[in-house]
N, C-alpha and C positions, 0 to 999 in steps of 0.2 A: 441648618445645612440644607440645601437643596438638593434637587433630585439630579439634577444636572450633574454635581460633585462628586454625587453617592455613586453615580455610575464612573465615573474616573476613579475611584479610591475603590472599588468593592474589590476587584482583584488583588489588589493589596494585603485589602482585610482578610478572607481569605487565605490568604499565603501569611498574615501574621508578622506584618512588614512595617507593621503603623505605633506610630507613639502611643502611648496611653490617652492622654487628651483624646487625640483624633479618634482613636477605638470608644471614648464612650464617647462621642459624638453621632459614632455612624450608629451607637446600638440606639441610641435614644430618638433618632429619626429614622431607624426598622419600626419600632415601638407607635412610630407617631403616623409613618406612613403607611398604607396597606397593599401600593399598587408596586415599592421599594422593597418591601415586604415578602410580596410575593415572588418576584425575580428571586433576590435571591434564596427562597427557598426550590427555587425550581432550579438556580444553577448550583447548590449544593448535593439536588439529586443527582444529576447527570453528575457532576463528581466524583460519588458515592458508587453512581452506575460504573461509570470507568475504571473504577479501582478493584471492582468484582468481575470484572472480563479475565481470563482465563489467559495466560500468557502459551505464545505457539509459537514451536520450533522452527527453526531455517530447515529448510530441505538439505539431503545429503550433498557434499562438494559445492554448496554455493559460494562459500570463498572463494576456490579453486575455479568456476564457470565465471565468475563475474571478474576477475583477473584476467582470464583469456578474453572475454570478449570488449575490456577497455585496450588491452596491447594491440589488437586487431584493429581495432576503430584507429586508433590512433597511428599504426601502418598506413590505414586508407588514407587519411587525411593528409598524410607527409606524400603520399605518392600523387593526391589530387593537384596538391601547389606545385609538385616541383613541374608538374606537364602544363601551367598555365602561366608561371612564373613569363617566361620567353614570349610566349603571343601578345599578352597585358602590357610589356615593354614595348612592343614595336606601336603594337593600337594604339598607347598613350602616347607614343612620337606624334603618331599623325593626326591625333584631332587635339595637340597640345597647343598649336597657333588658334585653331575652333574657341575651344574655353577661352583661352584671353580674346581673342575678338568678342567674344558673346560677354564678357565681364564689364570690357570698354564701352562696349556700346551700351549698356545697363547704366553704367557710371554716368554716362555723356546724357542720357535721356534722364536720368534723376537731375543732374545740374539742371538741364533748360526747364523742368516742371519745375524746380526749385525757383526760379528767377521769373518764370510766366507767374507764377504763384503770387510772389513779392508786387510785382507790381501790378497787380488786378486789385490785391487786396490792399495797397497803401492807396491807390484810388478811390475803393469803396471806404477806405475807412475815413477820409475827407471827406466825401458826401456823407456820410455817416455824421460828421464832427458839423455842417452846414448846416444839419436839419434839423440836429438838436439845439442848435445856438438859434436860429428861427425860430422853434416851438417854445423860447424860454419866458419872452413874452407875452403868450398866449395862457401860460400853464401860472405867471403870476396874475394874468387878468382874471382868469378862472377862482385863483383860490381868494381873489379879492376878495369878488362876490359870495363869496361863501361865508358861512362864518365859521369860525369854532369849535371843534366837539374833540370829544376824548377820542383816543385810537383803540376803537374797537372793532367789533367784527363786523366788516364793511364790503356790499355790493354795489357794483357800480355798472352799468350799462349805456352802453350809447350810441345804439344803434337808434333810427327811429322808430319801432316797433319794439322796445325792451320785453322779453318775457317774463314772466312771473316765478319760472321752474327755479331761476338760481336765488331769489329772495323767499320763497314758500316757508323755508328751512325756520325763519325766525317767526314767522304765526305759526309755527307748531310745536313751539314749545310751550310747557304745561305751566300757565301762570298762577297755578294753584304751588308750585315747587320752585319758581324761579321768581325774581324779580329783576325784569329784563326792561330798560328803558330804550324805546321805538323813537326813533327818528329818520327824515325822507324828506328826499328835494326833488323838485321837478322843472325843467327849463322848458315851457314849452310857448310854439308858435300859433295864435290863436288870429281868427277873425272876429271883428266887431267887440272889441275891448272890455267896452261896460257891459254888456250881456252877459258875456263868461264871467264876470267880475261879480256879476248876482249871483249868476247860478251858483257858482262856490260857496258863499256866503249862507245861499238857502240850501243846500246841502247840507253845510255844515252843522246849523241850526237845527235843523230835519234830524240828524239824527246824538241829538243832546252835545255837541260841541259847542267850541266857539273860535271868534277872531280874535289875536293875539296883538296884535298889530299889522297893517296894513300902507302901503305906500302907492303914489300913483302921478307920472309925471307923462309932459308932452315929448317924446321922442322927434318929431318932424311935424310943427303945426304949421298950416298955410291960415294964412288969415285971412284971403281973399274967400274962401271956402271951410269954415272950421270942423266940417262936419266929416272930411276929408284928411283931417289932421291924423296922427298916429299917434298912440300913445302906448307906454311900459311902467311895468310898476312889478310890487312883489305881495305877497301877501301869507301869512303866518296863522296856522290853525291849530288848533286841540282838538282831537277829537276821541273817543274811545277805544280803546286797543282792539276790542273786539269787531270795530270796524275800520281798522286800520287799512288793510287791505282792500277792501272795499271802495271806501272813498276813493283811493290813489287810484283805481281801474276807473273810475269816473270822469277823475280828474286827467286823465288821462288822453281820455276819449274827447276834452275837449277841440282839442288841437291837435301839431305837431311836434312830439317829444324830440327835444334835442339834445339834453341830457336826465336823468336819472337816476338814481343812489339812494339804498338804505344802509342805516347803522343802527345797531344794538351793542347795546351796553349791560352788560350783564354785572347788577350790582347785588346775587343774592347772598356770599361772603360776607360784602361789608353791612346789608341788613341786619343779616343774624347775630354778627357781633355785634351791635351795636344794641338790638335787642336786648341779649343775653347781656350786656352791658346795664343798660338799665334799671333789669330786673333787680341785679347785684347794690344795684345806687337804692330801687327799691327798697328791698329788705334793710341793706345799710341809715335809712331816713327810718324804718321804723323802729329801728333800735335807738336810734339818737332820740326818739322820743320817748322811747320808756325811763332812758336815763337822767333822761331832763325830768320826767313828773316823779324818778326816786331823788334827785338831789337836791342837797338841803342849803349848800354853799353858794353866796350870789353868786360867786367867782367862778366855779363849774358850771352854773346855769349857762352865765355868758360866753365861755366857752363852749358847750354846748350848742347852745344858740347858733354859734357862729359856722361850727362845722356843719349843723345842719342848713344854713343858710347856703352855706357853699357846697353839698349834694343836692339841695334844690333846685339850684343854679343848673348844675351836669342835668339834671334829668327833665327839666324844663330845657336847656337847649336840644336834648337827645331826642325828645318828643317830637319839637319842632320839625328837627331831620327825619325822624319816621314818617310825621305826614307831609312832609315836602320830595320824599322818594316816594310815598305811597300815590300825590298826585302826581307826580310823572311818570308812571308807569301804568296809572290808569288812563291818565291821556295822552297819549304820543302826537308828538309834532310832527307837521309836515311844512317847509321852504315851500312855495311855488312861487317861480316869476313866469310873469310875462309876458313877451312882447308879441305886440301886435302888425301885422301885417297888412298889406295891401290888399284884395282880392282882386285873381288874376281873372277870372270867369265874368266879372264886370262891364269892363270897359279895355280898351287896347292901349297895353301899355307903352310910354312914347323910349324911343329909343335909347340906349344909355351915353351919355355926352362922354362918357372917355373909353368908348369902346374907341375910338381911331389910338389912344395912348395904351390900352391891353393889348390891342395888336402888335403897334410897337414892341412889345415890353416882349412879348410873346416873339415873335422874331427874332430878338435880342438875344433872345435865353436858345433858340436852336439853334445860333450859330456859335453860341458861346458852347453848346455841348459838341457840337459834331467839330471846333476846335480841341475840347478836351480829349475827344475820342482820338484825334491823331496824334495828338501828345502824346497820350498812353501806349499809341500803337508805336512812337516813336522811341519812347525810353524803353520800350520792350525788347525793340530790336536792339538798340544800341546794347542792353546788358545779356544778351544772346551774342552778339558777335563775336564777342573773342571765344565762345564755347564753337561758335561754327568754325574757324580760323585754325583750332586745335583737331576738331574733328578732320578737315580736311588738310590738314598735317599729318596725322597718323592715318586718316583712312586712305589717304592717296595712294601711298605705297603698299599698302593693303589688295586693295580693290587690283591696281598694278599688277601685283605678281601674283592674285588667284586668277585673273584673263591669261597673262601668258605660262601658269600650267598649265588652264586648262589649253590650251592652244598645242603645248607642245606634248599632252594624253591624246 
């Protein structure tokens, strides 16, 4: 039982209101709790206390005094209404057209916010529907290049400057208690292709990793000048978990980041099972062998044989998986591509041949908005109209006969 329950039921118990069950339930969680315990020994006292208070007398004629002064009160109260009955009638004749005016026009202004409403928002929610059917594109280019991984606990950043504060969380956990597999991609935009393409590599190397695989092709070569060509590629590392972080602030630095992302995988459950799995296959292999050197039957032996054959089997693959999670988690991988760029500080770059067709395109699209814009302002009006049409159907003759009272006060 909880403590939560014990406070709903203790009045009960108390009062001596509870099944038998439920009484030895509450007495055996008194017994077990100390801070349940004590409650109710302290509302047993005040109990106690209250039932030795001393009982005292009503004062002389207080029947008699408290009869008179309810008849009394209740004379006043008949003589209050009947003197206000008549003023409340006439008052609520005259500000009786007031309330309904004041109700209509509440009504009238909730319709037009209702219908202003409807069509701002069935606007935005087409551009809403435009932008996500454009990004669908993008969002499968992206996961092309990606590859693979489990769905785990994943940061992602894409700003060009990502900070460190929202991915810190997984270098600090205790890989003495966890076994946490590290993984990280980096998109970034670099000058001078093969230079950065070393330094990675003797980084890596530096500090006891390695290349996993690497790729490297010509994005935009000129063959009249090759040295001018552009080139992209990707490249795949391992390196130590203990400088996981490290590296990626490096690697970071060499260029400009245009996307970003870590993932951990957190496999220390299915270690341990599989451990404690082992151990079991262990012990189980060494009893198959004492049984085999007591038995005297070919027929058991081969039997034997066999079974131990097939727990050697389990714990030879099981081993494998130990030290095939044990090196991923000592070396985490990191994705980097990247593409190389032109440098703008160089030489002056020649103008873009379809800036005359972005303009275009670009004029296109402001007059195709500021037509939407009037569209919208048009269906706006039209589903307002007939609410202005009713308004000035009822406020006319409104408006009408409060000018000519007041004309004729």
């Amino acid at each position: 039982m909880r403590c939560t329950e014990m406070e709903e039921l203790i009045s009960l118990y108390i009062d001596d209101m509870l099944d038998d069950h439920t009484k030895k339930m509450i007495d055996r969680h008194l017994k077990e709790c100390p801070k349940c315990n004590k409650e109710y020994e302290v509302l047993m006292t005040n109990i106690q206390m209250c039932k030795e208070l001393p009982m005292i007398d009503l004062p002389q004629n207080f029947e008699d005094g408290l009869h008179e002064a309810l008849v009394k009160l209740d004379e006043e109260n008949k003589n209050l209404n009947d003197e206000k009955v008549v003023p409340l009638t006439k008052k609520n004749k005259k500000i009786k057209w007031k309330i309904f005016t004041s109700i209509a026009a509440i009504f009238v202004v909730f319709i037009i916010s209702i219908s202003a409403f409807n069509s701002i928002d069935m606007g935005t929610k087409e551009e809403i529907s435009m932008n996500k059917i454009r990004g669908i594109p993008k969002a499968f280019e992206n996961e092309s290049m990606m590859e693979p991984s489990v769905k785990t606990q994943e940061v992602e950043i894409f700003d060009s400057t990502p900070k460190i504060n929202a991915v810190q969380k997984i270098e600090e956990q205790k890989s003495s208690g966890r076994k946490v597999i590290k993984n990280a991609f980096v998109y970034i935009d670099i000058e001078d292709y093969d230079e950065k393409f070393n330094n990675i590599i003797n980084m890596t190397e530096s500090i006891g990793g390695y290349i996993e695989h690497s790729n490297t092709k010509y994005k935009e070569y000129v063959s009249q000048k090759p040295e001018e060509s552009l080139k992209t590629g990707s490249i795949t590392i391992r390196v130590p978990k203990k400088e996981f972080m490290n590296i990626i602030e490096k690697i970071k630095a060499l260029g400009i980041v245009k996307n970003f992302g870590i993932k951990g995988e957190d496999i220390t459950k299915q270690y341990k099972d599989v451990v404690h799995e082992l151990e079991n296959l262990k012990i189980q292999e060494k009893r198959l062998k004492e049984i085999m050197n007591k038995a005297n039957n070919v027929k058991d032996i081969l039997e034997v044989e066999r079974e131990l054959t097939r727990v050697r089997g389990q714990i030879d693959r099981m081993t494998g998986n130990i030290k095939e999670w044990d090196n991923l988690v000592s070396l985490s991988r990191i994705d980097i591509y990247l593409n190389e760029i032109a440098p703008k500080d160089k030489k002056i770059q020649p103008v873009n041949n379809n800036i005359l067709d972005k303009g275009k395109k670009a004029f296109i699209r402001t007059v195709n908005n500021m037509m939407n814009f009037f569209e919208k302002c048009l269906i706006l009006f039209s589903s307002i109209l007939p609410i202005i049409l009713l308004i000035g159907f009822i406020g006319f003759p409104i408006i009408w006969y409060l000018i000519k009272k007041s004309k004729d006060v």
